[in-house]
C-alpha positions as CSV (number, residue, x, y, z in Angstrom):
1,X,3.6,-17.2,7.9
2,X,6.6,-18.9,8.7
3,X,10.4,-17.0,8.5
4,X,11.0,-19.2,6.2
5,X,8.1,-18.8,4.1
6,X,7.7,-15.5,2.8
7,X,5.2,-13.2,-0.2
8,X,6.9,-10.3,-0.9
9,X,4.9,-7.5,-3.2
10,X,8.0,-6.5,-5.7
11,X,5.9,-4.4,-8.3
12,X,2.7,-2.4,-9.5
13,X,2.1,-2.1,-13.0
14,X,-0.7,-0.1,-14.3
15,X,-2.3,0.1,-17.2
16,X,-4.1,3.3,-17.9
17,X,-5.6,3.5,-14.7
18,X,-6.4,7.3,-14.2
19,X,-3.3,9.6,-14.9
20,X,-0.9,6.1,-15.3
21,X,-1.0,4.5,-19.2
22,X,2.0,2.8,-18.5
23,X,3.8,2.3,-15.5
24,X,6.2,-0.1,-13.4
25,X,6.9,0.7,-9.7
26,X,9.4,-1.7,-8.5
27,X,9.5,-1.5,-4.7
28,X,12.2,-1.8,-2.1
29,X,12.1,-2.5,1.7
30,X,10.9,1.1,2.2
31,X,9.9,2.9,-1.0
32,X,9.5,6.3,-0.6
33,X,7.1,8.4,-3.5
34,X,7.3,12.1,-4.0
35,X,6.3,14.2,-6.7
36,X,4.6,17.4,-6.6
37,X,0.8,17.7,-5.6
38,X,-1.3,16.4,-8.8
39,X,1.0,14.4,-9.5
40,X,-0.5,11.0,-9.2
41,X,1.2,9.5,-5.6
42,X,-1.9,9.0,-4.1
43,X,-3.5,7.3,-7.4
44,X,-0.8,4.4,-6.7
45,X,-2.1,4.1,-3.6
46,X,-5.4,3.9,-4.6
47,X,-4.6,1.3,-7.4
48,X,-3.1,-0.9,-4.7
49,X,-6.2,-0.6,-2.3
50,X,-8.6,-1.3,-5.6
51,X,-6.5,-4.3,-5.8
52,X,-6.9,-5.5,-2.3
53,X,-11.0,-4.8,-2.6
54,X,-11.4,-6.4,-6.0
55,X,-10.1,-9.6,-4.2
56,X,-11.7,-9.5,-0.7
57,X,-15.0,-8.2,-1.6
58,X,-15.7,-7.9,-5.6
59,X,-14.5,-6.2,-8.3
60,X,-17.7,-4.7,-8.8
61,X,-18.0,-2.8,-5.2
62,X,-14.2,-1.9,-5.8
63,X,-15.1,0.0,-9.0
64,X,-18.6,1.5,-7.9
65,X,-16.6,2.9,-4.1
66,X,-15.0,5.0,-7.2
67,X,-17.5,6.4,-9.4
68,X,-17.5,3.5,-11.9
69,X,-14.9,1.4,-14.1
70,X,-15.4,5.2,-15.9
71,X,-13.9,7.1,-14.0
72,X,-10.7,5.5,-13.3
73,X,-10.0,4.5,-16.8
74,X,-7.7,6.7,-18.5
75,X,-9.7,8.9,-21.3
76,X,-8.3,8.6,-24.6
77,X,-7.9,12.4,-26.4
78,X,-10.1,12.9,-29.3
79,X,-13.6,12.6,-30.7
80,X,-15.4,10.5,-28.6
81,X,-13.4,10.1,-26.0
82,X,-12.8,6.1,-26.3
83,X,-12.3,4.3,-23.3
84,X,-9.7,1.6,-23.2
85,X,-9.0,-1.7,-21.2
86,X,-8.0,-1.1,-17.7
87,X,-5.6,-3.1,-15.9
88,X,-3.2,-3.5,-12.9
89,X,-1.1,-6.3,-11.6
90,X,1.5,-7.3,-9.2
91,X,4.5,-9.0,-9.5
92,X,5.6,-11.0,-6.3
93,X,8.6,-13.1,-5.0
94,X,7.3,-15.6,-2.6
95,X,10.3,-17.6,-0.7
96,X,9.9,-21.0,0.2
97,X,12.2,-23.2,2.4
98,X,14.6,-24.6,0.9
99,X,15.1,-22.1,-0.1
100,X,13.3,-22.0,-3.0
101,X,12.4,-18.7,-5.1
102,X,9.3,-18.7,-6.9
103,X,8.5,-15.1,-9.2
104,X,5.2,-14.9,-9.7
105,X,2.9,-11.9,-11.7
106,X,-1.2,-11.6,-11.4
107,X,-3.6,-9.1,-12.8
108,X,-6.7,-8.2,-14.4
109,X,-7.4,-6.0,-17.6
110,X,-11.1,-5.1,-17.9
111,X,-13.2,-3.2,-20.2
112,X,-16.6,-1.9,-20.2
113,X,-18.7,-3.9,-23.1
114,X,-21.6,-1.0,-23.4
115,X,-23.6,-2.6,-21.0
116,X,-24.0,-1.1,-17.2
117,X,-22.2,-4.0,-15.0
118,X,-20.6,-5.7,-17.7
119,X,-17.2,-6.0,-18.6
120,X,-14.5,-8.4,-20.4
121,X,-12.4,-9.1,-18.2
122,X,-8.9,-10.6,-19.1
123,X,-7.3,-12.4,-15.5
124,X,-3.9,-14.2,-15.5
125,X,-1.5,-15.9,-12.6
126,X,1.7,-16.5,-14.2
127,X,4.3,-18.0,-11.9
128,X,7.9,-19.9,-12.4
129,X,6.3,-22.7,-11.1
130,X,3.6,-24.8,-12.9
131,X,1.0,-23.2,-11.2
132,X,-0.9,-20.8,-13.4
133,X,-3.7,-20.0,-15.1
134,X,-5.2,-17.5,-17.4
135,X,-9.1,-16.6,-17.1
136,X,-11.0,-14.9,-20.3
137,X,-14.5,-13.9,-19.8
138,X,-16.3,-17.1,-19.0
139,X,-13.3,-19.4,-20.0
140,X,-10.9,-20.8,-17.7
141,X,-7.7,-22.5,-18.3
142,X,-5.0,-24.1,-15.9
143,X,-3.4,-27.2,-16.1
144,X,-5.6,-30.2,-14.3
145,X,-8.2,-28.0,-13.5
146,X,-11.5,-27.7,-15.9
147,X,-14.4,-27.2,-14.1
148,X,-14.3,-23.4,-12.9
149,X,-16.6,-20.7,-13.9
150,X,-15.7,-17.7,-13.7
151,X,-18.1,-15.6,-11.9
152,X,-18.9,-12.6,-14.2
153,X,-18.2,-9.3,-13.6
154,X,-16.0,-10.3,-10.8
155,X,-12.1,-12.3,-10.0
156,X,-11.5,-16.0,-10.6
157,X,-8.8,-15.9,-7.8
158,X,-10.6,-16.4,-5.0
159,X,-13.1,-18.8,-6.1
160,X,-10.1,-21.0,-7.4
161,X,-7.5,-19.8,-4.8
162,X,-8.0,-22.8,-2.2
163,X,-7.0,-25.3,-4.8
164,X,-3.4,-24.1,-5.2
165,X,-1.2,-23.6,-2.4
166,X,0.8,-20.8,-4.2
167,X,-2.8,-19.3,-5.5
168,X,-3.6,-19.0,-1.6
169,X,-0.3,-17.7,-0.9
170,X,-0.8,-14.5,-3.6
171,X,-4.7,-14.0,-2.4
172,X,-3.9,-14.2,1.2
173,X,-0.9,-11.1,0.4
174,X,-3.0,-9.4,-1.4
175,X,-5.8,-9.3,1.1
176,X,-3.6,-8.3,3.5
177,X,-2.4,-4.8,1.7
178,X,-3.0,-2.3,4.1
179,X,-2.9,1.9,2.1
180,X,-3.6,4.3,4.1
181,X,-5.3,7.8,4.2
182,X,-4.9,8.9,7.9
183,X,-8.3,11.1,9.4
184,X,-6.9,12.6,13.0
185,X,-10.4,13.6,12.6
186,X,-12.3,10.5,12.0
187,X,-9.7,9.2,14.5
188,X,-11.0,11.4,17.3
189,X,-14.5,10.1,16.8
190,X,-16.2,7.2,19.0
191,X,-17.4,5.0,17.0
192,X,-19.5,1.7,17.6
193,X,-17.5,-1.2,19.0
194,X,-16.5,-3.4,15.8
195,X,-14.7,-6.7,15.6
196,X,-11.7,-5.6,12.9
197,X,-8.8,-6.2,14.3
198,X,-7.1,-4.4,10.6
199,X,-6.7,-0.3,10.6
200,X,-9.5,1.3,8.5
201,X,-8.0,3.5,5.4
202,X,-8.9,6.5,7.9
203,X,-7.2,5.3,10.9
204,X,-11.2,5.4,12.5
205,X,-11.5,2.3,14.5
206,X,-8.0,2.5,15.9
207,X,-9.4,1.4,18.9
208,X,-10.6,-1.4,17.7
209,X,-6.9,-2.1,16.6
210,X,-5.3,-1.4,20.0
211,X,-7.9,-3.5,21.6
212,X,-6.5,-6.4,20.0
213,X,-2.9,-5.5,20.6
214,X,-3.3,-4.4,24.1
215,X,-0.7,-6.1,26.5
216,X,1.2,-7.4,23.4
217,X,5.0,-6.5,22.7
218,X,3.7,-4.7,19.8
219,X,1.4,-2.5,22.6
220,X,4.3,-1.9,24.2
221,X,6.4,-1.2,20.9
222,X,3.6,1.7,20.3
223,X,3.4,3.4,23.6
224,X,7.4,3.3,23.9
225,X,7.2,6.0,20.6
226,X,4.0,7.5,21.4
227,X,6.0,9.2,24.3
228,X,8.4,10.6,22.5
229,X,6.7,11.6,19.7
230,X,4.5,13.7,22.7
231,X,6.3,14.1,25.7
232,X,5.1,12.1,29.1
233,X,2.4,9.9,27.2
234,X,3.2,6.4,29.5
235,X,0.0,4.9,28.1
236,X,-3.0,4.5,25.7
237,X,-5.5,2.1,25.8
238,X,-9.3,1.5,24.8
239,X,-12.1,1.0,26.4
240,X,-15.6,1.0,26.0
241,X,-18.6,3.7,26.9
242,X,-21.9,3.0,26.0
243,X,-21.4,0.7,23.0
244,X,-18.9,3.0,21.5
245,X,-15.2,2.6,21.3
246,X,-13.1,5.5,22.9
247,X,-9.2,6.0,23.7
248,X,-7.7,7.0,26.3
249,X,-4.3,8.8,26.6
250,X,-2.3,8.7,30.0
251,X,0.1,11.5,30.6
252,X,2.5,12.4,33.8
253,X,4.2,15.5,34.5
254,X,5.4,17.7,37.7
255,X,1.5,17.7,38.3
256,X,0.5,14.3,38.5
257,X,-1.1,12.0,35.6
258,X,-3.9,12.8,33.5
259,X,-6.1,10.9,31.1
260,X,-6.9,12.5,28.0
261,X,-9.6,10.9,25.2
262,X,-8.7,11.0,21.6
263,X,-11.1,14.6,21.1
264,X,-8.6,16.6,23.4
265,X,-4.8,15.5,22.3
266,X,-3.4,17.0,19.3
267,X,-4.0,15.4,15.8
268,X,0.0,15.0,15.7
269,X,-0.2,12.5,18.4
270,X,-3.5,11.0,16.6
271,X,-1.7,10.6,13.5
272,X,1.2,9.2,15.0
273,X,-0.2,6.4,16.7
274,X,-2.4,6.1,13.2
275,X,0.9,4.9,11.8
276,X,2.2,3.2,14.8
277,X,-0.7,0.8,14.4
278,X,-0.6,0.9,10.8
279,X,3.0,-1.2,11.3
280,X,2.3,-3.0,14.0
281,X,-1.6,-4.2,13.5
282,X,-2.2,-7.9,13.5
283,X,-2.5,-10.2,11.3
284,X,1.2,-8.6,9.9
285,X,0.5,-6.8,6.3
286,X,2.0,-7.8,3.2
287,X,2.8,-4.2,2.9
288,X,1.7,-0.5,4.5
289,X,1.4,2.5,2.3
290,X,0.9,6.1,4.2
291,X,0.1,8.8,2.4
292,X,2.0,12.1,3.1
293,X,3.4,10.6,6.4
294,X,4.4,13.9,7.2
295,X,0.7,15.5,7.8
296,X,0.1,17.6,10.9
297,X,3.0,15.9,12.8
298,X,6.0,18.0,14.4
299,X,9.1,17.9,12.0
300,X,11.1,17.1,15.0
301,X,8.4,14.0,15.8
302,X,9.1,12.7,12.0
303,X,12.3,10.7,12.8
304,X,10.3,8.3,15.3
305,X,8.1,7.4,12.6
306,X,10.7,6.9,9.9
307,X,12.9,4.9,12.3
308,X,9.6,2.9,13.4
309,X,9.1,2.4,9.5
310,X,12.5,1.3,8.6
311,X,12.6,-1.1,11.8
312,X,9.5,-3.1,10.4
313,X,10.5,-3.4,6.8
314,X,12.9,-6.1,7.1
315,X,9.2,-8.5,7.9
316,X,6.9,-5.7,6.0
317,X,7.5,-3.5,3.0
318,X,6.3,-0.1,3.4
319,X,6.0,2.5,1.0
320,X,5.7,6.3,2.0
321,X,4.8,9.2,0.0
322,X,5.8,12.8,0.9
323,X,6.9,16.6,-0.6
324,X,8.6,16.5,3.1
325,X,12.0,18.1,3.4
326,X,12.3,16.9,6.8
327,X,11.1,13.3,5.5
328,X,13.1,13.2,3.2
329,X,16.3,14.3,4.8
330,X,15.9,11.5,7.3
331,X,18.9,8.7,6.8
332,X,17.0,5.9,5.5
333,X,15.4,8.0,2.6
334,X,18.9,6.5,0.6
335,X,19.0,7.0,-3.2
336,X,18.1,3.6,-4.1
337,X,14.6,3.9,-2.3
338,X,13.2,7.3,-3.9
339,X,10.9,7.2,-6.7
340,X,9.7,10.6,-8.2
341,X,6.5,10.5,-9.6
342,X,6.0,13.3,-12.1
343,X,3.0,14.3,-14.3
344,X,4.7,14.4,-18.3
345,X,3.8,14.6,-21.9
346,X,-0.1,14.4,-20.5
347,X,0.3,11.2,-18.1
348,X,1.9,10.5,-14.8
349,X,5.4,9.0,-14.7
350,X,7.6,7.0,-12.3
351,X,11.4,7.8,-12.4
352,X,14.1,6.3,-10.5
353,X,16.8,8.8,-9.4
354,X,19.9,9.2,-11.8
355,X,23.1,7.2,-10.9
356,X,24.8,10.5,-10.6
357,X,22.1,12.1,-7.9
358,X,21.6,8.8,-6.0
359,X,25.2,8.7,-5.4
360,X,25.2,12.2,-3.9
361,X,23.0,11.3,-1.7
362,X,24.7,11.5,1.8
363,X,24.5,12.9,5.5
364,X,24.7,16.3,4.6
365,X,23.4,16.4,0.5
366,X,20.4,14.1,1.7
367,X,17.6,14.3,-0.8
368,X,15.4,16.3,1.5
369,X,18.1,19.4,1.1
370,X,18.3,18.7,-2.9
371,X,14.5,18.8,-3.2
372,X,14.6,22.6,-1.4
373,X,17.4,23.3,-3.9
374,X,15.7,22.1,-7.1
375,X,18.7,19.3,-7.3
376,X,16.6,16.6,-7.7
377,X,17.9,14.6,-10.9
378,X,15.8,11.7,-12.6
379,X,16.6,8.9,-14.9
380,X,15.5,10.4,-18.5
381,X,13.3,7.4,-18.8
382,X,10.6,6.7,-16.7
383,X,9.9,3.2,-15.8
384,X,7.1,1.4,-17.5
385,X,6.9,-2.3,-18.9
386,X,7.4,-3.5,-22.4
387,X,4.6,-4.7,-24.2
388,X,1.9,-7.1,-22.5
389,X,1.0,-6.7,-19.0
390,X,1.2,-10.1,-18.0
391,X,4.6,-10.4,-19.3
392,X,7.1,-11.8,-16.2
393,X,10.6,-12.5,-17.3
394,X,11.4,-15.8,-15.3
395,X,15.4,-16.3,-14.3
396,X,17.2,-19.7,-14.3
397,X,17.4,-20.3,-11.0
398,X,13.7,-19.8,-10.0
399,X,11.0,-22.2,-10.0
């Protein structure tokens, strides 16, 4: 993609999807999530991800990785325990030259029929341009286009998604959302040699991922860090033994150099280059979300990854969650880019920061020091949207 052609991910909404009836996450460059534990922060995560499977594999595997459309749905109280309609859906800005600004919204509601496998599924693409269409069931309507059948049980968008460039555009930046769950464990492992050149949620085949990036700027971009993060790493590469995958760490001291593999440096430095990939793995993601960034890593390590995370956002929006003081003391955690998820009245919430707190927020009262001191003020509303899901409010000067 093209610096002047760009998909940006602007929003979530979710629709009683686990703890969430109604929610809007509007993002920033860097969007950072914290909340206490329970709260739901990884649940956003997971929404995004389910997302990104629904449209690269099927809907159908996305729900089943998760129990079943049951057990994400949000359980009505009461006799019975009715289940209701399900739904997520993003709300993008895509750039064009020009430059042109095009707003565009696309989603899903789905609910179980009483039959295993079988769902109604409502599907929408509403854009400020004329390209849109709205999917129910086995109907499909968009302007100039009649003959699609929707597949059932599963998304429209890609089997229609070659036939609009702007349809491409929204598939290909979904596809390429990259959440992540970080393993130093799983990371430590060798496994098989596989031909992904994008991170696993786990952070498993990471050498896989630094395969392809070895001898690139963005190889160099990682080991730079790596060293500081541990000191006198100069180098890590992969390489292959016996059909597996394995990487290798190079560090110099007093002594000499050494070479270490993955099972004998510390999960800190696992973790690290985890994210470190996670930012700079190829093709670029539309965004990267890392939960609890903060995990088994040094506080005083923290600020290379926060500065590596604010130094890609400008071309990749990334959204981090933590309960980190030292995270969230760093400079770029600015007012404007917290969002404090909180579990209320019997559902998860979003709330921005209140005017008051956000403009508090400074070098020394950083947001890190008011979450330690129980200062942390919220909006009294949380953010949600009004009325349909699909609704996108389209401004004069887009399309």
């Amino acid at each position: 993609m093209t610096d002047s052609l760009r998909v940006i991910i602007e929003g979530l909404r979710l629709k009683n999807f686990r703890g969430f009836e109604n929610v809007s996450l509007m993002m920033s460059d860097l969007t950072f999530l914290i909340g206490r534990n329970g709260a739901g922060k990884s649940s956003l995560l997971d929404a995004m991800d389910l997302l990104r499977e629904a449209v690269s594999d099927s809907l159908e595997n996305a729900l089943d990785r998760r129990g079943g459309l049951q057990k994400v749905q949000t359980v009505q109280p009461g006799r019975g325990k009715k289940r209701v309609a399900m739904g997520m859906a993003l709300v993008l800005r895509i750039v064009l030259p020009g430059p042109r600004v095009v707003r565009v919204l696309y989603g899903f509601e789905i609910k179980a029929t009483g039959i295993r496998h079988s769902w109604h599924i409502h599907e929408c693409l509403i854009s400020s341009s004329a390209s849109t269409f709205e999917r129910r069931n086995g109907s499909f309507h968009a302007f100039g286009k009649t003959d699609v059948s929707p597949p059932s049980g599963n998304l429209v968008l890609p089997l229609v998604a070659r036939s609009d460039s702007l349809w491409e555009m929204v598939l290909d930046a979904i596809r390429n959302i990259r959440a992540y769950e970080l393993s130093p464990a799983h990371m430590a492992t060798a496994p098989e040699i596989g031909e992904r050149s994008t991170l696993d949620r786990d952070g498993a085949n990471a050498g896989d991922v630094l395969k392809v990036l070895e001898g690139s700027k963005n190889h160099k971009w990682i080991v730079e860090r790596l060293g500081i993060i541990t000191e006198g790493i100069t180098g890590v590469r992969s390489e292959a033994l016996l059909g597996r995958r394995v990487l290798r760490f190079i560090q110099k001291s007093n002594k000499g150099e050494a070479h270490f593999d993955a099972g004998q440096v510390s999960q800190g430095t696992l973790r690290s280059l985890g994210v470190l990939l996670a930012l700079k793995q190829k093709p670029n993601p539309s965004i990267v979300l890392i939960d609890e960034i903060e995990n088994s890593v040094h506080p005083s390590a923290l600020s290379v990854l926060l500065d590596a995370a604010l130094s890609v956002s400008d071309g990749t929006r990334v959204l981090l969650t933590s309960h980190s003081p030292e995270v969230l003391s760093h400079p770029s955690v600015t007012g404007d880019r917290v969002r404090v998820v909180q579990w209320r009245d019997g559902s998860s919430r979003i709330f921005h920061l209140s005017p008051e707190t956000q403009r508090s927020v400074n070098g020394i009262d950083t947001v890190g020091w008011m979450l330690r001191s129980n200062a942390l003020w919220t909006e009294p509303t949380a953010e949600d949207f009004e009325g349909d899901l699909f609704a996108l409010k389209i401004n004069s000067d887009e399309g």
